[in-house]
N, CA and C atoms of all chains as a GROMACS GRO file, in nm:
protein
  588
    1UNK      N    1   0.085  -0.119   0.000
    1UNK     CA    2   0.000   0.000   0.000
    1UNK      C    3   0.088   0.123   0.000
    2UNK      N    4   0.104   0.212  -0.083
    2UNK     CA    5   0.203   0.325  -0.124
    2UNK      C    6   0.091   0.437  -0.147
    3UNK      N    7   0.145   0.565  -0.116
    3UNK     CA    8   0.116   0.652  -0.164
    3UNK      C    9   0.217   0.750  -0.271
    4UNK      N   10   0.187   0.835  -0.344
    4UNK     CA   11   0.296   0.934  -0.390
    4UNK      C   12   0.239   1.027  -0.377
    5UNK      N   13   0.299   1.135  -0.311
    5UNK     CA   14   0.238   1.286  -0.338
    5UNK      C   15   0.329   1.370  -0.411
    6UNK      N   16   0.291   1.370  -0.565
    6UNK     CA   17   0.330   1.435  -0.635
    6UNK      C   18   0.339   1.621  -0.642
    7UNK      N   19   0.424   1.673  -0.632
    7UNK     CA   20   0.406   1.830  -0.661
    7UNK      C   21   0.451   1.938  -0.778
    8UNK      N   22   0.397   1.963  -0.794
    8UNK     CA   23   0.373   2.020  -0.939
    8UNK      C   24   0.328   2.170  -0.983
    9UNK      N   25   0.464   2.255  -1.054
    9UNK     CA   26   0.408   2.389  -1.042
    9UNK      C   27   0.434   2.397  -1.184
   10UNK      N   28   0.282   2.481  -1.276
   10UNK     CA   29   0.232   2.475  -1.363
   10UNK      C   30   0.288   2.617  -1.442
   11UNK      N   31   0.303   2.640  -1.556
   11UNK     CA   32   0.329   2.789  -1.623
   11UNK      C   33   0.145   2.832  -1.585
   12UNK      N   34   0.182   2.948  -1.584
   12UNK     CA   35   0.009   3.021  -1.607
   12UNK      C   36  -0.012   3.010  -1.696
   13UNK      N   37   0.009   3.035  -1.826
   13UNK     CA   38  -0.022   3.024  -1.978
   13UNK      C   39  -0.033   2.852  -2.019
   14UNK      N   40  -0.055   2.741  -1.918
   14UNK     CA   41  -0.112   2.615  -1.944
   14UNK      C   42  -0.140   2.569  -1.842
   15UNK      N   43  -0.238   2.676  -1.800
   15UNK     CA   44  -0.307   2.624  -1.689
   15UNK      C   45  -0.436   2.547  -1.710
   16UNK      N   46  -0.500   2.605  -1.838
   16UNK     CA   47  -0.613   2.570  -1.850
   16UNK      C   48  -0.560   2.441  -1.924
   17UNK      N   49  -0.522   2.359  -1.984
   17UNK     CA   50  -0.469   2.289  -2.071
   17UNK      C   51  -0.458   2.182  -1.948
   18UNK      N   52  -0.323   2.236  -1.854
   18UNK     CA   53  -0.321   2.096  -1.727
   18UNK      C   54  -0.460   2.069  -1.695
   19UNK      N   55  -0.525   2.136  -1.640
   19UNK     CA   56  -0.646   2.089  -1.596
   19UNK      C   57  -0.749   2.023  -1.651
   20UNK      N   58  -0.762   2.062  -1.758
   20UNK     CA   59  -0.797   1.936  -1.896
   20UNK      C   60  -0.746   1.811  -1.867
   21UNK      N   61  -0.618   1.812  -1.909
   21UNK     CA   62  -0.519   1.703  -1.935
   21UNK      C   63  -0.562   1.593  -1.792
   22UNK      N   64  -0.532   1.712  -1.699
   22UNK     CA   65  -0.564   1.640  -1.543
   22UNK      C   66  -0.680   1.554  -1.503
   23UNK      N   67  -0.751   1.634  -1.571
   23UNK     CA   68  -0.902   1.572  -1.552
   23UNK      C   69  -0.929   1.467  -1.597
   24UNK      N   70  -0.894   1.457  -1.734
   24UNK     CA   71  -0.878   1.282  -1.792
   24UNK      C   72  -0.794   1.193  -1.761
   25UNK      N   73  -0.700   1.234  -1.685
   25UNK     CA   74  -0.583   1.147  -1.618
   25UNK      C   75  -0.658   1.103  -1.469
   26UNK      N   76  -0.702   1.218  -1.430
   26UNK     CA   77  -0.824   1.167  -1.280
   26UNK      C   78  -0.885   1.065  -1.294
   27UNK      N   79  -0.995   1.094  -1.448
   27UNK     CA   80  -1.120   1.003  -1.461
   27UNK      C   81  -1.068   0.855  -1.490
   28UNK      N   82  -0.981   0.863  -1.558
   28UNK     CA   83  -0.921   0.718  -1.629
   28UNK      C   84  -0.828   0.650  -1.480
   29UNK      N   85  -0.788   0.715  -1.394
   29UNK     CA   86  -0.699   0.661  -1.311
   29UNK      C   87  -0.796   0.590  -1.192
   30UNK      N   88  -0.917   0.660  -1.201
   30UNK     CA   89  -0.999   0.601  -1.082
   30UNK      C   90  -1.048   0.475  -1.104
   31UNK      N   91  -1.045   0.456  -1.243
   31UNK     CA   92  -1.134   0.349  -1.274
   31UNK      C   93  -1.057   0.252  -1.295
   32UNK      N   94  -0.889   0.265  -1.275
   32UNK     CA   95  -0.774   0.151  -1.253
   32UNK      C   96  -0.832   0.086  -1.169
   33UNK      N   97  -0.805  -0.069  -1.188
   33UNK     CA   98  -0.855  -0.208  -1.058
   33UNK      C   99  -0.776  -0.124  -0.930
   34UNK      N  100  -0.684  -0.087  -0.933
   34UNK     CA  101  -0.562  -0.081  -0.829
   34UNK      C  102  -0.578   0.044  -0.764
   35UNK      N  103  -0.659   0.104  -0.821
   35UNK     CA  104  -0.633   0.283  -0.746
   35UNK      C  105  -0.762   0.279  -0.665
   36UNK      N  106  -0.661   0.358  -0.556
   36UNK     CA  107  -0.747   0.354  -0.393
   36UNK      C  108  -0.776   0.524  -0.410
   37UNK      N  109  -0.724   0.591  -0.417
   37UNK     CA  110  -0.732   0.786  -0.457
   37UNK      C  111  -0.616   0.820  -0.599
   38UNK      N  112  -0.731   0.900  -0.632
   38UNK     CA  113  -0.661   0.976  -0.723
   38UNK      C  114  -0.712   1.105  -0.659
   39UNK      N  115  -0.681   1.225  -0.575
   39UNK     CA  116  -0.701   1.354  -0.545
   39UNK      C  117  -0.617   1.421  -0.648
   40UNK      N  118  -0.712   1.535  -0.704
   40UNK     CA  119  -0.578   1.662  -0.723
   40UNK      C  120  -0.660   1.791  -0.651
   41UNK      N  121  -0.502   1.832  -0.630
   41UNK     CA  122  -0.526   1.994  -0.536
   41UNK      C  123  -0.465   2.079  -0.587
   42UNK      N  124  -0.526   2.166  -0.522
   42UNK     CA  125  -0.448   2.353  -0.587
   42UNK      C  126  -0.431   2.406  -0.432
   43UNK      N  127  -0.297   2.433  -0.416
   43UNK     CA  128  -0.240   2.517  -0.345
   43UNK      C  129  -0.349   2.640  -0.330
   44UNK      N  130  -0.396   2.653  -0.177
   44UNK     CA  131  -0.469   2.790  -0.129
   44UNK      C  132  -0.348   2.909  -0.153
   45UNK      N  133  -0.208   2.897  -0.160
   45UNK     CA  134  -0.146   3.025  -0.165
   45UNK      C  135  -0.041   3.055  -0.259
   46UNK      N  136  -0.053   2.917  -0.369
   46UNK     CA  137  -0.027   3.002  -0.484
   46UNK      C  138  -0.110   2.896  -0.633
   47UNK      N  139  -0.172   2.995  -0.662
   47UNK     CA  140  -0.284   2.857  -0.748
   47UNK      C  141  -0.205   2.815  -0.890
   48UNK      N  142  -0.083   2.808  -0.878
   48UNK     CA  143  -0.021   2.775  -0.969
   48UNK      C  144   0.012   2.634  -0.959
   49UNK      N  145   0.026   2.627  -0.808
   49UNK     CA  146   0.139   2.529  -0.769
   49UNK      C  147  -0.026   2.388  -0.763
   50UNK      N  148   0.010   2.263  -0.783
   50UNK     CA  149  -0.099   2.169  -0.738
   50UNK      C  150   0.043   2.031  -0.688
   51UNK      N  151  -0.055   1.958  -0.636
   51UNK     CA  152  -0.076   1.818  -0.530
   51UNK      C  153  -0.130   1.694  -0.676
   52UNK      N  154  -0.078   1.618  -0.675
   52UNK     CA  155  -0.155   1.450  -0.738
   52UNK      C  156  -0.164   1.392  -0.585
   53UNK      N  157  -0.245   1.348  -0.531
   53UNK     CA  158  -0.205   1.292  -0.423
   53UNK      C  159  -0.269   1.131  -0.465
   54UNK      N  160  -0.165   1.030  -0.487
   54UNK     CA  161  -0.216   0.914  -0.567
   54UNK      C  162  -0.186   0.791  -0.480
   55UNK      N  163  -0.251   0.675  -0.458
   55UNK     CA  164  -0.296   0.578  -0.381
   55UNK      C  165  -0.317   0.479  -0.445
   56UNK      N  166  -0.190   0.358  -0.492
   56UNK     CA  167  -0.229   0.234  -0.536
   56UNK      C  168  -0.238   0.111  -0.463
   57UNK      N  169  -0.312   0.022  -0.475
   57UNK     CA  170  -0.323  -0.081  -0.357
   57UNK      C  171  -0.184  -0.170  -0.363
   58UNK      N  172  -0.104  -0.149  -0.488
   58UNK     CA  173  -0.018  -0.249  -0.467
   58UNK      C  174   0.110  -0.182  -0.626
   59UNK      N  175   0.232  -0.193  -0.556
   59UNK     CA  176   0.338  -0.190  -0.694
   59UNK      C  177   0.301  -0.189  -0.823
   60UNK      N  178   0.228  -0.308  -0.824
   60UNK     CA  179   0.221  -0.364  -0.960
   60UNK      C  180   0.124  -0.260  -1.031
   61UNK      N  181   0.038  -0.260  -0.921
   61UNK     CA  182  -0.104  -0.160  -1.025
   61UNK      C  183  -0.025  -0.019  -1.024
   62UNK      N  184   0.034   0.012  -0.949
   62UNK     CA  185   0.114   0.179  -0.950
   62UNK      C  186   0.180   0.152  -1.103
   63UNK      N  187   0.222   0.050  -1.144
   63UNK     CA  188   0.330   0.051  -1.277
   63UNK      C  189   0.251   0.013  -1.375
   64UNK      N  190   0.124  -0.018  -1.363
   64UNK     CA  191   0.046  -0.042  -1.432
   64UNK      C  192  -0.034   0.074  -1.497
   65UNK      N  193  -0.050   0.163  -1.386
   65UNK     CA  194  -0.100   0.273  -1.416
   65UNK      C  195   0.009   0.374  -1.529
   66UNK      N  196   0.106   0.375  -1.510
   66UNK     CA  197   0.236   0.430  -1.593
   66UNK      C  198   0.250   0.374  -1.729
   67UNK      N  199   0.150   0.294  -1.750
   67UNK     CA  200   0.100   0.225  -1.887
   67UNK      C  201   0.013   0.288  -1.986
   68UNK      N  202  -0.076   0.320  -1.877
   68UNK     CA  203  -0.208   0.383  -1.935
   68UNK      C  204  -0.223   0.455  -2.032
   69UNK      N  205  -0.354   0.469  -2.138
   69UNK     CA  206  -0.305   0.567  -2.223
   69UNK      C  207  -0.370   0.755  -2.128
   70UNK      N  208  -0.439   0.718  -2.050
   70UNK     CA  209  -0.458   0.841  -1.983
   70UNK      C  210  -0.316   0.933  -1.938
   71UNK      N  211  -0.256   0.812  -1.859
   71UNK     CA  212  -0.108   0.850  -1.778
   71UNK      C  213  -0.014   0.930  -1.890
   72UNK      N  214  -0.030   0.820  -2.016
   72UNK     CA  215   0.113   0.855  -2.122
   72UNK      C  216   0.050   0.988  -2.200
   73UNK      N  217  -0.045   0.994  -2.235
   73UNK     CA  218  -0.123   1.152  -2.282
   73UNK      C  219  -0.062   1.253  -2.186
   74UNK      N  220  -0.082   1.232  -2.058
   74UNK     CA  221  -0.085   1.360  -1.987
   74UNK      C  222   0.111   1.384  -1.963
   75UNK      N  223   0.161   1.292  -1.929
   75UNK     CA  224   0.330   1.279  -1.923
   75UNK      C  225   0.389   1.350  -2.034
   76UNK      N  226   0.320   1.297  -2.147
   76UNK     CA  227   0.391   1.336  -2.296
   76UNK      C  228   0.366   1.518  -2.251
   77UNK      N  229   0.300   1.614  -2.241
   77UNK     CA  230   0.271   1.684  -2.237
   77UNK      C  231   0.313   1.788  -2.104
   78UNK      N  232   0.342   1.702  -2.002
   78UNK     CA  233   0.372   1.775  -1.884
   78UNK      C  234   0.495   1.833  -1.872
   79UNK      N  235   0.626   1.791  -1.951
   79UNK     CA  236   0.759   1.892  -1.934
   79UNK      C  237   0.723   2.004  -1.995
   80UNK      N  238   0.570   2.027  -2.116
   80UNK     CA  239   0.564   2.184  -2.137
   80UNK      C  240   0.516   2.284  -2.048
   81UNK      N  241   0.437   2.194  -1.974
   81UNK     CA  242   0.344   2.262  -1.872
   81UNK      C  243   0.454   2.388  -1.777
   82UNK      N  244   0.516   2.294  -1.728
   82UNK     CA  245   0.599   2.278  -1.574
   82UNK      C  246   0.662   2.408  -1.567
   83UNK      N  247   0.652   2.443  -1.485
   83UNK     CA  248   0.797   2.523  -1.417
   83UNK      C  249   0.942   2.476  -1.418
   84UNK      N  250   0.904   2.385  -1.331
   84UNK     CA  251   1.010   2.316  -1.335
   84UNK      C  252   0.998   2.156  -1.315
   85UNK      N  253   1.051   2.038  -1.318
   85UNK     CA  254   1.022   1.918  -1.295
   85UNK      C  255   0.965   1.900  -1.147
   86UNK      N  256   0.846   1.791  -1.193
   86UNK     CA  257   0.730   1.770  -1.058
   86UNK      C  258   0.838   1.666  -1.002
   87UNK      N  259   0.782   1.676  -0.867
   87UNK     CA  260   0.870   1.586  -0.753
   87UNK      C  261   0.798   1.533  -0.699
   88UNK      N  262   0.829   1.350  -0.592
   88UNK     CA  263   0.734   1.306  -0.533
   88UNK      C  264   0.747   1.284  -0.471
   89UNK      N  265   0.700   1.294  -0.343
   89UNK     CA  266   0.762   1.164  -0.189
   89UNK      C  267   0.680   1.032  -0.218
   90UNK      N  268   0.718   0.952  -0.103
   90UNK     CA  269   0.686   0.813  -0.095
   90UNK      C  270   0.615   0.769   0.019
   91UNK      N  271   0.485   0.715   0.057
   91UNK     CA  272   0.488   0.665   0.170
   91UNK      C  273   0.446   0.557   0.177
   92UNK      N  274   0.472   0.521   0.258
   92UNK     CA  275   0.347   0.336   0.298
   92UNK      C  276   0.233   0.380   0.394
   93UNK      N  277   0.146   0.320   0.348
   93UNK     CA  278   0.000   0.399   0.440
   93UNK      C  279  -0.017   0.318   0.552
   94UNK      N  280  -0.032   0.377   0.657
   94UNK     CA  281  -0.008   0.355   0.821
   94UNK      C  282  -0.182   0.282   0.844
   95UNK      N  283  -0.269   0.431   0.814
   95UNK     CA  284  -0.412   0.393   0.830
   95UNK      C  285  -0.501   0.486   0.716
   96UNK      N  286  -0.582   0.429   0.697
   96UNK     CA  287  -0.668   0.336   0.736
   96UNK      C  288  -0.621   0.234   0.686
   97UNK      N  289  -0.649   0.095   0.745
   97UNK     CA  290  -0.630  -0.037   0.706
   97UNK      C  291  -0.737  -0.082   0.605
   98UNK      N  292  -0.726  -0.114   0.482
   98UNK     CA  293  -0.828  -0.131   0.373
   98UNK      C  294  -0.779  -0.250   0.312
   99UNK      N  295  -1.465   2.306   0.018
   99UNK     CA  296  -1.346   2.145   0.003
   99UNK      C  297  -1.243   2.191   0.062
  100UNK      N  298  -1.149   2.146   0.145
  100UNK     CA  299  -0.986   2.160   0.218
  100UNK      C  300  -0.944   2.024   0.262
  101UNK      N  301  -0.807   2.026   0.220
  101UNK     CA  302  -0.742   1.895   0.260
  101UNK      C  303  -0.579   1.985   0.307
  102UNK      N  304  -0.596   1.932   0.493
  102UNK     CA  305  -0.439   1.974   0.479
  102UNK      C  306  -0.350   1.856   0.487
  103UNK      N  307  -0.245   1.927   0.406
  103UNK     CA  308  -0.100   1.787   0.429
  103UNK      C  309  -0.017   1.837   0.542
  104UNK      N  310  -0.012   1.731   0.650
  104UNK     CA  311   0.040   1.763   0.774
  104UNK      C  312   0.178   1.718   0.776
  105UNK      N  313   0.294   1.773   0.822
  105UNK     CA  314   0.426   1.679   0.796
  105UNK      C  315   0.450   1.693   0.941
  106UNK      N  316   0.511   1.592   0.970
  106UNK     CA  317   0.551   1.564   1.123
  106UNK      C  318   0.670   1.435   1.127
  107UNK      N  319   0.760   1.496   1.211
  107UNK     CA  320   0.873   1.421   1.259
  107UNK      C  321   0.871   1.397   1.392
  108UNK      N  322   0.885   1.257   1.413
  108UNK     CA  323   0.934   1.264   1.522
  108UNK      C  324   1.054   1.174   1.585
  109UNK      N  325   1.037   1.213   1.745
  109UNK     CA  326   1.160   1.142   1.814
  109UNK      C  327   1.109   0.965   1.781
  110UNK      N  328   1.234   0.943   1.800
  110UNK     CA  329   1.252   0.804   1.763
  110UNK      C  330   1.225   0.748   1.891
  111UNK      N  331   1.262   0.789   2.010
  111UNK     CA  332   1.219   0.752   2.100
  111UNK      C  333   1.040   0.742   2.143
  112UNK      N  334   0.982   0.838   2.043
  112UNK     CA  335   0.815   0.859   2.059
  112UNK      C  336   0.755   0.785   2.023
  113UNK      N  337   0.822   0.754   1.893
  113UNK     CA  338   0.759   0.681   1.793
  113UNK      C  339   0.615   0.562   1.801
  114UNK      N  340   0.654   0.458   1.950
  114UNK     CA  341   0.535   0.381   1.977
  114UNK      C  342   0.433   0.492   1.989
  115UNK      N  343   0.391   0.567   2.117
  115UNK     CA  344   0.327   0.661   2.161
  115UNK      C  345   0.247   0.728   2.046
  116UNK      N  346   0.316   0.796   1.988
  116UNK     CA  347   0.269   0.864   1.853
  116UNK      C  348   0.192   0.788   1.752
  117UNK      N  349   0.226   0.696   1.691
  117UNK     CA  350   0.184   0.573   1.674
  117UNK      C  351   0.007   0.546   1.736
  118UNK      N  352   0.038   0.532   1.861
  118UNK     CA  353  -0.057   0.462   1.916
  118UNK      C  354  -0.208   0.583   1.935
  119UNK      N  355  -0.145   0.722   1.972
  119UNK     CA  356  -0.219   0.817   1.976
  119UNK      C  357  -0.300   0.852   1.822
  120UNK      N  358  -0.228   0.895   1.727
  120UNK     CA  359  -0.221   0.891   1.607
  120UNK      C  360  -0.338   0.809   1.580
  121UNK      N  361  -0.340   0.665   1.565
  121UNK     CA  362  -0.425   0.532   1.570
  121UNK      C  363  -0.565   0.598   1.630
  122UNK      N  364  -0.568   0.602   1.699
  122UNK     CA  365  -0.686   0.687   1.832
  122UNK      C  366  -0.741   0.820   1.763
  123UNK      N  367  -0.690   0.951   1.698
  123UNK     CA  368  -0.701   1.030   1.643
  123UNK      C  369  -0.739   1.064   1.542
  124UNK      N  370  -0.740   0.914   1.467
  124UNK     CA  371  -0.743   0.892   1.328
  124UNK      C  372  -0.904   0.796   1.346
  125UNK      N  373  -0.950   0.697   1.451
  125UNK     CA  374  -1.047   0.667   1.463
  125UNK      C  375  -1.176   0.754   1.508
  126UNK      N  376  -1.102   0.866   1.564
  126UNK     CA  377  -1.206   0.910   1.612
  126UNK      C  378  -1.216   1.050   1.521
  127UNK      N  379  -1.158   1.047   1.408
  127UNK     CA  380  -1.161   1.140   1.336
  127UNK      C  381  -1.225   1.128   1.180
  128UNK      N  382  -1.253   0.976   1.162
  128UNK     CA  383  -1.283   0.941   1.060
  128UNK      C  384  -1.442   0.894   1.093
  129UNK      N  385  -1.473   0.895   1.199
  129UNK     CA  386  -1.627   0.944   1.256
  129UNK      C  387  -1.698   1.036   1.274
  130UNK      N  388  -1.622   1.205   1.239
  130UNK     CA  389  -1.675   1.314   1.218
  130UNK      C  390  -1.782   1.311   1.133
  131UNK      N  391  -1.869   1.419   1.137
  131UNK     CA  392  -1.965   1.420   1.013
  131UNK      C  393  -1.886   1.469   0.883
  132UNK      N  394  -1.821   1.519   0.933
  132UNK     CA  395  -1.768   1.639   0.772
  132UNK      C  396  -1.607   1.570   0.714
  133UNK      N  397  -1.576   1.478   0.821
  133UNK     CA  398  -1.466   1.406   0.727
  133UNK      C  399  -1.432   1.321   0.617
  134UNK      N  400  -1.407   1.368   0.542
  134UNK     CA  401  -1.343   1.278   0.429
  134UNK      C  402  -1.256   1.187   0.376
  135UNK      N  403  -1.140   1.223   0.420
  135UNK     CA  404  -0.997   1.143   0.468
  135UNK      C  405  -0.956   1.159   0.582
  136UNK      N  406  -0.874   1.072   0.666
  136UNK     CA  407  -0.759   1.135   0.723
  136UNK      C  408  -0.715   1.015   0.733
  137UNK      N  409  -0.552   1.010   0.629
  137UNK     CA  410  -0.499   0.937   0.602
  137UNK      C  411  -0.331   0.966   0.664
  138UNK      N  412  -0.331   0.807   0.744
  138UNK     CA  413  -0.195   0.873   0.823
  138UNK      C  414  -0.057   0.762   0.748
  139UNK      N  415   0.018   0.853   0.671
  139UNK     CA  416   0.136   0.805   0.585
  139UNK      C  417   0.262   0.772   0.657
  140UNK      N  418   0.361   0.762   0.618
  140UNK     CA  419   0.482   0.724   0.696
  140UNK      C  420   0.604   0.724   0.605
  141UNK      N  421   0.712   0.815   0.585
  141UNK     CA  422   0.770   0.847   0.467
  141UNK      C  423   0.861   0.677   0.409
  142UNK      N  424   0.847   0.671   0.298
  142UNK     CA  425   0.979   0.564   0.240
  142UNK      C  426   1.125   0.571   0.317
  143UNK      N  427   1.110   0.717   0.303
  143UNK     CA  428   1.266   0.767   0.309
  143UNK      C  429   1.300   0.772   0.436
  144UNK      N  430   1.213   0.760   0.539
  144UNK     CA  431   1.234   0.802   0.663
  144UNK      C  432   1.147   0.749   0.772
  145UNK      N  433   1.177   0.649   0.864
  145UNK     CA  434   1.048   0.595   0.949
  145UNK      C  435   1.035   0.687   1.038
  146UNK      N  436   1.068   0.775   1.033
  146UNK     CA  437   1.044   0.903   1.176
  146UNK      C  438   0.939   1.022   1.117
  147UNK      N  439   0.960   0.997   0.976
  147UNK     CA  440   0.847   1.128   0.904
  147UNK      C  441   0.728   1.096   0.852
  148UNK      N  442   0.602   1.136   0.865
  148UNK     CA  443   0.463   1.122   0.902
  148UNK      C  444   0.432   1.219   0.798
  149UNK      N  445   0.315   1.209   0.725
  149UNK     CA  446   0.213   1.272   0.709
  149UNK      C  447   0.062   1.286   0.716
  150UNK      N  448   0.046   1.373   0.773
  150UNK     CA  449  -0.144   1.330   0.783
  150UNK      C  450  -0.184   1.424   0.657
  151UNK      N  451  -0.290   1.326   0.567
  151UNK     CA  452  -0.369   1.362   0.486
  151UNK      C  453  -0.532   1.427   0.524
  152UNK      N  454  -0.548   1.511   0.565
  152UNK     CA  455  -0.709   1.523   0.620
  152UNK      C  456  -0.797   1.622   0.514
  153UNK      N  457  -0.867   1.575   0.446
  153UNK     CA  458  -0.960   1.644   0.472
  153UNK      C  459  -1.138   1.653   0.470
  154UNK      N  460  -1.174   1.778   0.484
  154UNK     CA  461  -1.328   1.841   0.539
  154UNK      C  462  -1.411   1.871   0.495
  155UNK      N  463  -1.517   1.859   0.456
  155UNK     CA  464  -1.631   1.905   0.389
  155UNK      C  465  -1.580   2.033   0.372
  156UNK      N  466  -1.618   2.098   0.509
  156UNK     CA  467  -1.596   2.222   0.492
  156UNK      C  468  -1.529   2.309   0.650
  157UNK      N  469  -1.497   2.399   0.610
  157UNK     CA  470  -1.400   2.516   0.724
  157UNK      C  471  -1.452   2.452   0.879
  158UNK      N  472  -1.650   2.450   0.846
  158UNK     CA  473  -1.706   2.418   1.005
  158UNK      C  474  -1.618   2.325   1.055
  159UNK      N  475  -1.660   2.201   1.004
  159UNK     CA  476  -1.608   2.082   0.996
  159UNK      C  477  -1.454   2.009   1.049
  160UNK      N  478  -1.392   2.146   0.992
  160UNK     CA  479  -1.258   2.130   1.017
  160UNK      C  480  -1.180   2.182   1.169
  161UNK      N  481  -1.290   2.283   1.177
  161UNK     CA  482  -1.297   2.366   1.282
  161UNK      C  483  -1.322   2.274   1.414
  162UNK      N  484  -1.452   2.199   1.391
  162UNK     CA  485  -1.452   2.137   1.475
  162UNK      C  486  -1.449   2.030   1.523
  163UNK      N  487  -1.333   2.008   1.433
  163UNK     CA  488  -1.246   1.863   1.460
  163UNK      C  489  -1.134   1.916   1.567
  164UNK      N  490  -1.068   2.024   1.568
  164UNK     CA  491  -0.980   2.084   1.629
  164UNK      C  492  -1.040   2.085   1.787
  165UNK      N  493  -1.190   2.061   1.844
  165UNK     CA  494  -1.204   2.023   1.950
  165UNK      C  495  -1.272   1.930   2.014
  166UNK      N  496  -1.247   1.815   1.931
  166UNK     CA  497  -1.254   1.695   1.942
  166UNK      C  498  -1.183   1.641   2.078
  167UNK      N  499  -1.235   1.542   2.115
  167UNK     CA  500  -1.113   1.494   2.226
  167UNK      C  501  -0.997   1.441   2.203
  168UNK      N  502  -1.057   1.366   2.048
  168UNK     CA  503  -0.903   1.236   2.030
  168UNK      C  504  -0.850   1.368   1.956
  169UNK      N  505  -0.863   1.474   1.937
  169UNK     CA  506  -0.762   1.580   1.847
  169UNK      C  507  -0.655   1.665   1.961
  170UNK      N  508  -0.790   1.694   2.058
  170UNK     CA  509  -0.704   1.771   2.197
  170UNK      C  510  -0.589   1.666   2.273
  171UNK      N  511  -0.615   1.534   2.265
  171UNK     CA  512  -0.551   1.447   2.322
  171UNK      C  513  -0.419   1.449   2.260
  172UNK      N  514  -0.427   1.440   2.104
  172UNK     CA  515  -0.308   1.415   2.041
  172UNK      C  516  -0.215   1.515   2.056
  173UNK      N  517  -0.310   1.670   1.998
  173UNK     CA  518  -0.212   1.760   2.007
  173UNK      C  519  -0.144   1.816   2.219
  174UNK      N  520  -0.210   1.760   2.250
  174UNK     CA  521  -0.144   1.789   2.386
  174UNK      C  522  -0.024   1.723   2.433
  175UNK      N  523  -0.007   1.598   2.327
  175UNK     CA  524   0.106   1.500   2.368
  175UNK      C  525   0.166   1.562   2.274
  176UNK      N  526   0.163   1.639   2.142
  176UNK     CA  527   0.252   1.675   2.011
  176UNK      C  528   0.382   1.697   2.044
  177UNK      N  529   0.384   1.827   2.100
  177UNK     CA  530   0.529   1.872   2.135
  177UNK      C  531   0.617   1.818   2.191
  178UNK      N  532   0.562   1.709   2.260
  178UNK     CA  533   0.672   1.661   2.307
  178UNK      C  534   0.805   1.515   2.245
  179UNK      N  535   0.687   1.522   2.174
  179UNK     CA  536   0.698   1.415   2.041
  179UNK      C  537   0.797   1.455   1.912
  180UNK      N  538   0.767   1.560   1.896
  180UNK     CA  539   0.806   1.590   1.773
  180UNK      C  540   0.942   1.674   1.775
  181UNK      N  541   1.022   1.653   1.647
  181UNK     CA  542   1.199   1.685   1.606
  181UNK      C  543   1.185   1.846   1.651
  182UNK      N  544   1.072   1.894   1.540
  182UNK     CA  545   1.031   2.035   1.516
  182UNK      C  546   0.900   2.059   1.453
  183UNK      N  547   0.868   2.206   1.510
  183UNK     CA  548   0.698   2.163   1.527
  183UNK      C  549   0.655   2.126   1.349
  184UNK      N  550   0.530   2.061   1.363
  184UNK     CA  551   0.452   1.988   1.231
  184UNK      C  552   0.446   2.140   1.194
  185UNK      N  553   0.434   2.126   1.043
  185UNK     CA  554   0.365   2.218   0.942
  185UNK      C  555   0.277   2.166   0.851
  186UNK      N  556   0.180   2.238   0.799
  186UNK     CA  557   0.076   2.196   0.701
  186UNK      C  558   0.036   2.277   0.621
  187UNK      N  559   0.023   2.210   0.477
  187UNK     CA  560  -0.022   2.323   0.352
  187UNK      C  561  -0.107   2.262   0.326
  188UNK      N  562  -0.193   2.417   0.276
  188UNK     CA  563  -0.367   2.367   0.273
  188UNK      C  564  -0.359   2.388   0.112
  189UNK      N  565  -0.464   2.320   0.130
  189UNK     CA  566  -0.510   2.331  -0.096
  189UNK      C  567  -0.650   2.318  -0.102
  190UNK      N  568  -0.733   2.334  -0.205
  190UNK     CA  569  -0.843   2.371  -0.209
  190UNK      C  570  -0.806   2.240  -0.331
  191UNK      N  571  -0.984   2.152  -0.303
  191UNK     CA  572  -0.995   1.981  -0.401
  191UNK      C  573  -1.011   2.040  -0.532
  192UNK      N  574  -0.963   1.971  -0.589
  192UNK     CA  575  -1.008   2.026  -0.767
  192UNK      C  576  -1.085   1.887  -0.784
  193UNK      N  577  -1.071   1.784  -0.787
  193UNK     CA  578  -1.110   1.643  -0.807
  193UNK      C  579  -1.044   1.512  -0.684
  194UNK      N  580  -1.120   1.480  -0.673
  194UNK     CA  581  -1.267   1.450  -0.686
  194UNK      C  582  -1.373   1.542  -0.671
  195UNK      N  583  -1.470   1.563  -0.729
  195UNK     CA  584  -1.620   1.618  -0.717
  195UNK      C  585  -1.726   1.559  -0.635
  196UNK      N  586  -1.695   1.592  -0.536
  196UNK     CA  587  -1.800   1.469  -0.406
  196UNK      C  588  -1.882   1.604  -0.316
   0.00000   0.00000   0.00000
């Protein structure tokens, strides 16, 4: 059970574009066998900056998801977006037990 | 919609305690009316670094989770627990739509 919390700061001039992009990467990721959350967030203090906060039940489906054609649409496209390259931490989920 | 990401370190020596409180904080927090998550992480990189995922319907909600018992309980043991005090950045949900 892993989480990644991805962070990610967007140009303003493709903002509207990520959020597109995002949105179909949301819809298609929820409906992975393996995905426990797909959240995305926008920073309250700078609405540039956003959160993936992503939840697979297991390795395999996390690399599975990196398959996808939702995932590879939105990737192909995200070094234009960026500021600068998105970063992620790692965790193992403590609770809830699911 | 608000979800904060909580980061917290602590003493290695706390660690059961925290743990165990945490556990308690997290049950009695995921019985609120207005809660949504509160998901307690534990870094890859680091068994001493924590994050709590929470969030609230809304501001009320959040508000008055802060005087909860299992919340007053936890944060009354915090400080003594922790490397340096927790910080948390708030973001406003873009997706999910719930």
């Amino acid at each position: 059970m892993a989480v990644r919390i991805v962070h990610i700061h967007v140009k303003p001039e493709h903002l509207e574009e990520f959020l597109d992009m995002t949105r179909r990467n949301h819809e298609g990721s929820i409906r992975e066998p393996g995905n426990v959350r797909f959240d995305v967030l926008r920073s309250m203090d700078d609405p540039t900056r956003f959160v993936l906060y992503e939840w697979y039940a297991t390795d395999e489906a996390a690399a599975a998801h990196r398959e996808t054609p939702h995932y590879q649409a939105w990737v192909a496209r995200a070094g234009e977006w960026l500021v600068e390259p998105r970063h992620a931490d790692a965790y193992e989920v403590v609770l809830p037990e699911i």
